[in-house]
C-alpha positions in Angstrom: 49.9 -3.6 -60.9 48.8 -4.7 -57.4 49.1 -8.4 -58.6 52.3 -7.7 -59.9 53.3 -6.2 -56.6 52.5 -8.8 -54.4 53.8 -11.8 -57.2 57.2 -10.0 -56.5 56.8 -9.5 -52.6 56.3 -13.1 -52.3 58.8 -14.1 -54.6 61.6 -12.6 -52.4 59.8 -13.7 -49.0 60.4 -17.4 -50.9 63.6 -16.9 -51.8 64.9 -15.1 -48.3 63.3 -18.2 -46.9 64.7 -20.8 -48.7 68.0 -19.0 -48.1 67.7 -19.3 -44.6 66.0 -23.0 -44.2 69.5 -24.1 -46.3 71.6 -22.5 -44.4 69.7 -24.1 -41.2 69.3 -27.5 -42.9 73.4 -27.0 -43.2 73.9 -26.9 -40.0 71.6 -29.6 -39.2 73.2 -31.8 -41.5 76.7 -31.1 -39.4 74.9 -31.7 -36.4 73.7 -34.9 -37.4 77.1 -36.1 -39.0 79.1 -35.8 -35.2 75.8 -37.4 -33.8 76.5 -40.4 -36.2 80.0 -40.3 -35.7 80.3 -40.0 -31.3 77.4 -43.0 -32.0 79.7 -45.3 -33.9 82.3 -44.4 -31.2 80.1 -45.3 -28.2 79.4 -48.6 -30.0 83.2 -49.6 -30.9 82.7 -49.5 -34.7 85.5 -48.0 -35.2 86.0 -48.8 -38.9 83.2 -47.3 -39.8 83.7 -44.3 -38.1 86.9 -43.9 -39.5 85.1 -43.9 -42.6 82.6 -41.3 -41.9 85.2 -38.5 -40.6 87.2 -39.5 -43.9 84.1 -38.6 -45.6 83.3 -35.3 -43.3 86.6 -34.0 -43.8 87.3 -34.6 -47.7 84.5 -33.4 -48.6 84.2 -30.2 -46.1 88.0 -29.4 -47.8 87.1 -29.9 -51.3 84.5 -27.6 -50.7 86.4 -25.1 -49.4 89.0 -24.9 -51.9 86.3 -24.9 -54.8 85.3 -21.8 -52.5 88.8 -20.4 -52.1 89.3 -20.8 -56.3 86.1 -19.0 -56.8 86.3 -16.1 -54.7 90.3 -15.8 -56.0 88.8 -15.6 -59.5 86.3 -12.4 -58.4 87.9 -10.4 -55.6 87.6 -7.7 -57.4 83.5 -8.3 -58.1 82.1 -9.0 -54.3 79.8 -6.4 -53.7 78.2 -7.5 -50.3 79.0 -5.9 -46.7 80.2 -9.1 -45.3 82.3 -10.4 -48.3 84.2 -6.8 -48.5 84.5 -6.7 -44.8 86.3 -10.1 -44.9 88.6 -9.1 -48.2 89.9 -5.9 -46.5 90.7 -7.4 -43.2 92.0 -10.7 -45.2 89.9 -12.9 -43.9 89.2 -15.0 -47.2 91.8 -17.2 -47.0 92.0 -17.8 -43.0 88.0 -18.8 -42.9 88.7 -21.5 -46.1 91.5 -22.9 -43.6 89.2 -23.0 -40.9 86.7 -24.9 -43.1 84.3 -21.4 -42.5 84.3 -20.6 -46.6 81.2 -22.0 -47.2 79.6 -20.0 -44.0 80.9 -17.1 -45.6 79.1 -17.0 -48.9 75.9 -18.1 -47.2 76.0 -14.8 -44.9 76.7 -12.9 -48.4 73.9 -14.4 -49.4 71.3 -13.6 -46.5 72.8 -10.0 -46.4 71.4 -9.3 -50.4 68.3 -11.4 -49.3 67.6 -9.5 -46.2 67.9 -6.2 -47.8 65.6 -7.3 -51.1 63.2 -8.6 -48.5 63.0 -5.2 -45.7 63.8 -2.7 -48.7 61.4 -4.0 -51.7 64.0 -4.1 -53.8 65.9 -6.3 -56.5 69.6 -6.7 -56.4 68.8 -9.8 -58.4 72.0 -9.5 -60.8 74.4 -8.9 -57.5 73.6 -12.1 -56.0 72.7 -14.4 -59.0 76.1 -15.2 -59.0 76.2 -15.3 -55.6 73.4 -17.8 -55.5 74.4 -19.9 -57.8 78.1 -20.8 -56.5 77.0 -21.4 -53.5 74.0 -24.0 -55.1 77.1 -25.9 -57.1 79.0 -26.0 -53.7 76.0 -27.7 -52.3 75.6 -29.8 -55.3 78.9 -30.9 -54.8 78.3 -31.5 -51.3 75.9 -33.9 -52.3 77.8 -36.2 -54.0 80.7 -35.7 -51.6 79.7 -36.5 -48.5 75.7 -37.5 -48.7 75.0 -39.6 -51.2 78.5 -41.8 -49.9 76.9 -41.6 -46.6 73.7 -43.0 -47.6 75.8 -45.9 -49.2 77.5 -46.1 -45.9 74.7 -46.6 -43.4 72.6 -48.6 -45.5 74.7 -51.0 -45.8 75.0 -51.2 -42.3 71.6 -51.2 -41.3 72.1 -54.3 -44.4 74.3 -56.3 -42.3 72.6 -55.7 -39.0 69.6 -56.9 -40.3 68.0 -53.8 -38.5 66.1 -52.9 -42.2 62.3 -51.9 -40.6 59.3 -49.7 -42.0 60.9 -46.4 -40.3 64.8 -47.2 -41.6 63.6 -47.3 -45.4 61.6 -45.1 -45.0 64.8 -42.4 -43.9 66.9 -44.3 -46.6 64.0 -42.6 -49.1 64.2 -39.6 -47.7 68.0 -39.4 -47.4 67.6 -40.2 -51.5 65.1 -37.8 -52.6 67.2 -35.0 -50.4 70.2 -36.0 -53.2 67.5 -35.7 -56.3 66.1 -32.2 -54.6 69.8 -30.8 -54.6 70.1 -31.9 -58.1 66.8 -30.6 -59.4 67.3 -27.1 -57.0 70.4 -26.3 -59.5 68.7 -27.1 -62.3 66.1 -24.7 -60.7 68.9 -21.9 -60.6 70.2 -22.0 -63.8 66.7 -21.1 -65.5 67.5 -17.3 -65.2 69.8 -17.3 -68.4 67.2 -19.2 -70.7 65.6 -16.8 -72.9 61.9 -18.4 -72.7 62.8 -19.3 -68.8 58.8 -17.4 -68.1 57.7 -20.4 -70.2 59.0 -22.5 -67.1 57.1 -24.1 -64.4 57.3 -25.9 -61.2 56.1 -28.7 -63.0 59.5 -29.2 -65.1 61.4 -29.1 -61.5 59.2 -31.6 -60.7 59.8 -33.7 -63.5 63.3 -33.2 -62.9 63.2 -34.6 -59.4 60.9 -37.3 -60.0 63.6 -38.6 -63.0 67.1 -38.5 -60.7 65.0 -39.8 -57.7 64.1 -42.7 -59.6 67.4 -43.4 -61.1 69.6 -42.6 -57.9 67.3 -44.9 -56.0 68.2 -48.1 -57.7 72.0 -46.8 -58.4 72.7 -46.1 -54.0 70.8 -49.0 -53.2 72.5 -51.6 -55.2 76.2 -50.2 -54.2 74.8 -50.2 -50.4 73.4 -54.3 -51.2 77.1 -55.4 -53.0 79.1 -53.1 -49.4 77.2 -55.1 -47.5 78.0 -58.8 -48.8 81.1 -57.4 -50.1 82.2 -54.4 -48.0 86.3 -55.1 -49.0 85.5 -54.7 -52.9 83.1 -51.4 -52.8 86.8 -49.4 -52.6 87.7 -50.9 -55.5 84.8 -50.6 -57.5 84.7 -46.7 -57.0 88.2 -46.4 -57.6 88.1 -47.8 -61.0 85.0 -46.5 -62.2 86.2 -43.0 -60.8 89.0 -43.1 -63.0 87.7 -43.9 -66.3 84.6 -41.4 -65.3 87.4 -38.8 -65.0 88.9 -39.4 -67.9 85.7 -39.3 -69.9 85.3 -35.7 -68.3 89.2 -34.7 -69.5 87.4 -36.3 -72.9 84.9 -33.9 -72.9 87.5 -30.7 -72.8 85.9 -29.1 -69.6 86.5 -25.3 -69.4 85.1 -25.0 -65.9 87.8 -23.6 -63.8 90.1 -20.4 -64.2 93.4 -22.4 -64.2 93.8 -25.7 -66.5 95.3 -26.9 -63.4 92.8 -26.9 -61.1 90.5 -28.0 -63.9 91.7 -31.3 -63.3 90.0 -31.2 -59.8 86.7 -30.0 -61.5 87.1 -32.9 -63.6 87.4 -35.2 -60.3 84.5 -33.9 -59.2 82.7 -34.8 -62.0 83.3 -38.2 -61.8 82.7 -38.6 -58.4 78.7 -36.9 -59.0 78.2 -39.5 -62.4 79.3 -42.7 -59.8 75.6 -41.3 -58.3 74.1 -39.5 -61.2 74.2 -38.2 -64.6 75.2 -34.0 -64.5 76.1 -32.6 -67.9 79.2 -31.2 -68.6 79.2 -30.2 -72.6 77.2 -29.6 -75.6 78.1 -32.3 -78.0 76.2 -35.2 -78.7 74.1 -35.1 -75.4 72.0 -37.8 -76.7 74.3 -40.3 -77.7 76.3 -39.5 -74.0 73.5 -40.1 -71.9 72.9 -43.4 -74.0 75.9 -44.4 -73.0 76.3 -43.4 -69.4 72.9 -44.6 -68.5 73.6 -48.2 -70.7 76.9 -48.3 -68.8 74.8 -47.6 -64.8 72.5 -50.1 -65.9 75.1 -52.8 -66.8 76.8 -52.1 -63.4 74.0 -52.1 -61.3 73.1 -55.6 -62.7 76.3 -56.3 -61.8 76.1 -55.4 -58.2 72.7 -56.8 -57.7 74.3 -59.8 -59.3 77.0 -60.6 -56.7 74.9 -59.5 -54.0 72.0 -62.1 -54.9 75.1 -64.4 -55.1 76.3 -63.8 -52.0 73.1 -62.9 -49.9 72.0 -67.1 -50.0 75.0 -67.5 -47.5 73.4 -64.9 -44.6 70.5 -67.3 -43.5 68.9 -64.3 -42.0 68.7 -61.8 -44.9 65.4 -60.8 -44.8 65.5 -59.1 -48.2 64.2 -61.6 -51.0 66.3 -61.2 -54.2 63.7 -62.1 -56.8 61.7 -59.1 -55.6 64.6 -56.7 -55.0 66.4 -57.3 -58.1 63.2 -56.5 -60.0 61.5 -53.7 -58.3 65.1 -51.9 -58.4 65.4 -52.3 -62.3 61.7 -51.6 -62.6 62.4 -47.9 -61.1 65.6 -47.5 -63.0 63.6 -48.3 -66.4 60.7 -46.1 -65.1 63.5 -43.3 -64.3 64.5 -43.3 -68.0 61.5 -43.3 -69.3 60.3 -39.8 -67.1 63.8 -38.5 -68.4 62.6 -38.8 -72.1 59.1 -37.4 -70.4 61.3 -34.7 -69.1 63.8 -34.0 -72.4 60.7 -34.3 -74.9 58.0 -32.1 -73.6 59.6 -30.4 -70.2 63.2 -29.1 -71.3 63.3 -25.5 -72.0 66.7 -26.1 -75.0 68.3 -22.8 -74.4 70.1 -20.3 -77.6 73.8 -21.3 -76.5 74.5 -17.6 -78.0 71.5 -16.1 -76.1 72.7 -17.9 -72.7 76.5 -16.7 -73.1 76.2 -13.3 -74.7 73.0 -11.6 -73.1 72.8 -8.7 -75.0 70.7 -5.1 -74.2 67.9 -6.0 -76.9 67.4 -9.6 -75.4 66.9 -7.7 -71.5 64.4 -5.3 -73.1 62.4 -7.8 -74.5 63.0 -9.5 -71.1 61.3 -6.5 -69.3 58.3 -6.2 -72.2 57.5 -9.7 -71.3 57.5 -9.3 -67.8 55.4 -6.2 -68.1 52.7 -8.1 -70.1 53.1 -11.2 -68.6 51.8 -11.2 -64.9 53.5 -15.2 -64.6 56.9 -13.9 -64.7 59.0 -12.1 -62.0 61.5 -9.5 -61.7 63.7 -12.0 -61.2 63.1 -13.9 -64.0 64.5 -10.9 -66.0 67.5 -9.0 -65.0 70.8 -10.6 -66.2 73.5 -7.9 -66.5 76.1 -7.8 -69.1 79.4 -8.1 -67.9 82.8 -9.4 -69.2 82.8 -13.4 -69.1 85.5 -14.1 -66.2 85.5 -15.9 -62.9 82.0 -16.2 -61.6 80.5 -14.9 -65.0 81.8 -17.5 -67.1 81.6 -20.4 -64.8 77.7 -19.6 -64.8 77.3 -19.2 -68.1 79.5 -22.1 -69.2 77.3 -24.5 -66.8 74.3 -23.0 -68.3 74.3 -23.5 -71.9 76.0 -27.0 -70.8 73.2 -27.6 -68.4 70.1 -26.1 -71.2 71.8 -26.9 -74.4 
């Protein structure tokens, strides 16, 4: 019982710390985006910093209305200090203006941390949902603003020629920070699998070590064809964003309260599979991934095409295309082959019925397991059942999409 004890003591130290380093990492991340932008502005590059603030500010206002829609959809459900406190003075909507919505859920967050962490307890199923909102929002940061970013200032380190040791070596970090957002939700939706105690670090592992290898080759072949190209790379994205969207409106999404604002869920979609593959339904998975990866592939031989074409005419291109253009294909082919590593022996398939309709037997046999299993955590067990609305069903939804 002792063991038990301290398994569950650390598990909320861990989690009140990761809550905190995110929310520090955050603002870090902000920090870091003016420093880049007042940089290009001390240096006269004025295009691209035009390009960055675009970035900064789409993606810190899509965020906050995906924020706004969500919190409109469970008004009635917040249960922190802070959250209730800003919905009875009506603060809600004049913090998503301000571009503060995001702050907001993060401090809702740390409150239910803080109090698991100083009180021993678990208020797991009050801020699961909590939690795992705030991960998409961060997922969707991602693919807004980061992994367009990397693109971004690759290319320009590309066409300065400035490529060194120290500069790939932040390009890999800056890509493996994408995969670990990525493989952190995937983290975060274990707690509706049924056989979730089954799970390991391992599989997140796994997970990581797939996307890494994929979104590696994917960023670094748009960042080669902006920066022999930099007048097309608008018109690539805008073409394959369309006909990505429309394979997500294909799909029948069911994301988003209002069919309406589905559409926008649906944008976002296609703007995460330009990067990376994120799964939004349950049929044929197989044959989808087939295709979506078949179709990256064919377009990153593409852009590694014209940039090999174009790169013989920059005499000082220090970047030698017949050992690019291979070692970039070689980890996209290794990539796929760790995702069938990852789908054949690391996947935990989830009961779509079990993940959508948790019923009282299921959490009993939950809490038995836990009791003879010293692996598994309190938080590994508590899902409440409540009605499938707002926050409830976008969770579950994404779940058995995610699992399935």
């Amino acid at each position: 019982m002792v063991d038990t004890q301290e398994r569950f003591t650390l598990s909320y130290l861990l989690k009140y710390l990761f809550t905190l380093l995110g929310l520090l990492l955050f603002l870090l991340d902000i920090a870091l985006d003016i420093w880049t932008v007042v940089s290009f502005y001390q240096d006269g590059a004025y295009v691209y910093m035009a390009v960055m603030i675009f970035l900064l500010l789409g993606s810190s206002v899509l965020l906050q209305v995906f924020s706004w829609l969500w919190y409109s959809d469970s008004l009635d459900k917040i249960k922190t200090k802070v959250e209730k406190f800003a919905n009875q003075h009506l603060l809600i909507n004049p913090l998503h203006f301000l571009q503060l919505g995001v702050y907001l859920r993060y401090a809702g967050v740390i409150e239910t941390s803080t109090r698991d962490f100083c009180h021993r307890t678990n208020s797991f199923r009050e801020d699961m949902y909590l939690y795992q909102d705030l991960q998409m929002l961060c997922l969707f940061e991602t693919f807004f603003e980061s992994a367009p970013q990397l693109v971004l200032m690759t290319s320009i380190i590309l066409q300065r020629g400035e490529l060194e040791l120290i500069t790939g070596f932040k390009i890999l970090t800056s890509a493996a920070a994408i995969a670990k957002s990525v493989a952190m939700y995937h983290r975060c939706m274990r707690v509706y699998l049924p056989e979730k105690c089954k799970m390991s670090w391992i599989s997140t592992a796994v997970y990581f070590l797939w996307n890494l290898l994929v979104i590696i080759p994917r960023v670094s072949a748009l960042a080669l064809f902006c920066s022999v190209l930099p007048c097309y790379i608008t018109a690539h994205f805008l073409s394959w964003w369309m006909l990505l969207v429309l394979a997500a409106w294909s799909q029948k999404t069911n994301y988003m309260k209002s069919p309406g604002w589905e559409w926008l869920f649906r944008a976002a979609v296609g703007l995460i599979w330009y990067f990376c593959w994120f799964n939004v339904s349950k049929k044929s998975i197989k044959v989808k991934m087939a295709v979506y990866y078949s179709l990256m592939a064919l377009d990153t031989v593409m852009l590694l095409g014209f940039w090999c074409w174009k790169v013989f005419e920059y005499a000082g291109c220090s970047l030698n295309p017949y050992v690019v253009i291979p070692t970039l294909l070689g980890l996209y082919v290794s990539g796929i082959l760790v995702k069938i590593i990852y789908y054949k022996w690391f996947h935990p398939n989830g009961n779509e019925k079990k993940i959508t309709e948790p019923t009282e037997e299921e959490n009993l046999r939950r809490a038995k397991t836990y009791e003879m299993d010293s692996d598994c955590t309190p938080e590994d067990i508590d899902i409440s059942e409540q009605p499938f609305t707002g926050v409830h069903q976008r969770s579950r939804t994404m779940a058995a999409n995610f699992y399935f």
